[in-house]
C-alpha positions as CSV (number, residue, x, y, z in Angstrom):
1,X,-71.4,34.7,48.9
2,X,-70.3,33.3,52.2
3,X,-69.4,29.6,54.1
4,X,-72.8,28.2,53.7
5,X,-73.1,28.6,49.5
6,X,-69.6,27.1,49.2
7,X,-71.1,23.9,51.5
8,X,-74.0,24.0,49.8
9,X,-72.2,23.8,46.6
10,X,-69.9,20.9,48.2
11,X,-72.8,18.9,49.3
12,X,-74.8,19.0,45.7
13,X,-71.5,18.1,43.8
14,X,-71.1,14.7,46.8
15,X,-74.9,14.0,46.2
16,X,-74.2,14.2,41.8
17,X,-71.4,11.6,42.3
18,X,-73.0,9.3,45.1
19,X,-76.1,9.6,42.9
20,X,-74.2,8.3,39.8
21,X,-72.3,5.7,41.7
22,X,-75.8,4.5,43.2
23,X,-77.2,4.5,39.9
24,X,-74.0,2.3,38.6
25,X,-73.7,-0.3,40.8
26,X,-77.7,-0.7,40.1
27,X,-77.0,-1.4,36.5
28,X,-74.5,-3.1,37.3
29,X,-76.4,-5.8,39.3
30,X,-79.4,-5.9,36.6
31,X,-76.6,-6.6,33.9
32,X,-75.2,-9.5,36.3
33,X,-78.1,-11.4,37.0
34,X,-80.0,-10.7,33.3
35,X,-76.6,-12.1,31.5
């Protein structure tokens, strides 16, 4: 329970949102040029 669990908590928590935003802005542009 030291530094590197807390950073490997940070990083997995940065990678969930970056992955959802990735996954937005995907949908977003097959929604855009289906409409």
């Amino acid at each position: 329970m030291g530094p590197e669990q807390q950073l490997r908590m940070m990083f997995d928590s940065v990678r969930v949102y970056a992955t959802v935003i990735y996954i937005g802005f995907v949908v977003l542009a097959l929604i855009c040029a289906l409409w």
